[in-house]
C-alpha positions in Angstrom: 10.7 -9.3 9.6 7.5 -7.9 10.6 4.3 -9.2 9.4 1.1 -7.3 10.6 -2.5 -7.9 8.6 -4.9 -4.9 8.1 -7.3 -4.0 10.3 -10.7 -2.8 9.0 -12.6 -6.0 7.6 -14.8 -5.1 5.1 -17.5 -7.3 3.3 -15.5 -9.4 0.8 -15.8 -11.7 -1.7 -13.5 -14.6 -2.2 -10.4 -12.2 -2.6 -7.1 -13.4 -3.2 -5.7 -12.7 0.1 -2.6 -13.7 -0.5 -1.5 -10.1 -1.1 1.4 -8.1 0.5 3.1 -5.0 0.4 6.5 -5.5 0.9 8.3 -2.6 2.7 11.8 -2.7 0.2 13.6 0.8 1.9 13.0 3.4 4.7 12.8 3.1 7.9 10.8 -0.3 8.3 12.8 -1.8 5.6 11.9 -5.4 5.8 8.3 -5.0 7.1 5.1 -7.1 5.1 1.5 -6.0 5.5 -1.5 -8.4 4.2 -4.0 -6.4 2.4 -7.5 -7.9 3.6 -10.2 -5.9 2.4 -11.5 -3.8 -0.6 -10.0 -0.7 0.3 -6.4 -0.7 1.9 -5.4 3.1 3.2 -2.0 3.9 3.5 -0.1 6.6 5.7 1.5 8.2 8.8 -2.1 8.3 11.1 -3.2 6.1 12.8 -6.3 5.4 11.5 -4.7 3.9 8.5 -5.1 0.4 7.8 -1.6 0.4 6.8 0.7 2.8 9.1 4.0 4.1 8.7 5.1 6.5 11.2 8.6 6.6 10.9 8.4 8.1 7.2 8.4 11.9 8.0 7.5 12.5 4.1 4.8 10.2 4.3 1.0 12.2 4.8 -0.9 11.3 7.8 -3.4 9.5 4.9 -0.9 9.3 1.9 -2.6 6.9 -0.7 -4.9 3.5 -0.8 -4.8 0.2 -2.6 -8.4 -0.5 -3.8 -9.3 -4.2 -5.6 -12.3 -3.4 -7.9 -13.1 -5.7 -10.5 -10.4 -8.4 -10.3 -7.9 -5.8 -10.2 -6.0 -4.1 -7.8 -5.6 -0.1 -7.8 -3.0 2.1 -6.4 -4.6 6.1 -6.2 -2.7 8.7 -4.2 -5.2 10.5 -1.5 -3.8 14.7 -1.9 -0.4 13.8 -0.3 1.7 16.7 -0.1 4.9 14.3 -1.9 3.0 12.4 -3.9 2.9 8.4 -4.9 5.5 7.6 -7.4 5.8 4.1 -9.7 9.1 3.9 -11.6 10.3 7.3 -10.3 6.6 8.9 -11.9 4.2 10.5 -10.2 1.0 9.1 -10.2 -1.7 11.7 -11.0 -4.6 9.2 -10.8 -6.0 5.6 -10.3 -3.8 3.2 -11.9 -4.0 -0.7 -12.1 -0.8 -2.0 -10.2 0.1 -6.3 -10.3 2.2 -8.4 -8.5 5.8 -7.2 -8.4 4.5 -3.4 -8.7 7.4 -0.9 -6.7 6.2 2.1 -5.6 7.1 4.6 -3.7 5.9 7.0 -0.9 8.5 9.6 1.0 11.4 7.9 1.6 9.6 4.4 1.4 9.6 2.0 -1.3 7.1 -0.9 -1.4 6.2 -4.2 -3.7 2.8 -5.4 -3.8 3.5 -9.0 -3.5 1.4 -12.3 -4.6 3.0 -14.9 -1.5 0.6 -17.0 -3.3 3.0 -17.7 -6.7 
């Protein structure tokens, strides 16, 4: 099982960093990412904290994960197949928890507390 951390460090408070996204189905099935900063951007380029370039449905910047007060935040960025949550797309910000699934192309993640 892969494990890579994010790689933009941002100024942070006292987050709990304990936060993953596990990688449940595609084509890195079994991967984990940390999530270590504010602002956690997901997709097929390069430049994204969190890249997965094997997902041909994925964007190039799909969607982020923002924490802002206390909370985590899962927003879709204009992707071409759009974020889903329980097989719904997501049309704006919404508040995601531990245990959240959702999905982008053929990929479907868990944001994870290791912490619990």
């Amino acid at each position: 099982m892969e494990t890579r951390s994010s790689s933009k460090e941002k100024g942070n408070k006292e987050l709990n960093r304990a936060i993953k996204l596990e990688v449940l189905s595609g084509p890195m099935d079994g991967s984990e990412f940390s999530i270590q900063q504010d602002i956690t951007t997901i997709g097929r380029g390069e430049k994204n904290d969190i890249t997965l370039p094997f997902d041909r449905l994925i964007s190039g910047y799909h969607s982020k994960i923002t924490f802002e007060n206390d909370y985590y935040w899962l927003e879709d960025a204009g992707s071409r197949n759009g974020t889903y949550i329980e097989g719904e797309k997501i049309n704006s910000r919404v508040k995601i928890a531990s245990e959240t699934i959702f999905k982008l192309g053929k990929t479907e993640m868990r944001l994870i507390n290791s912490a619990d």
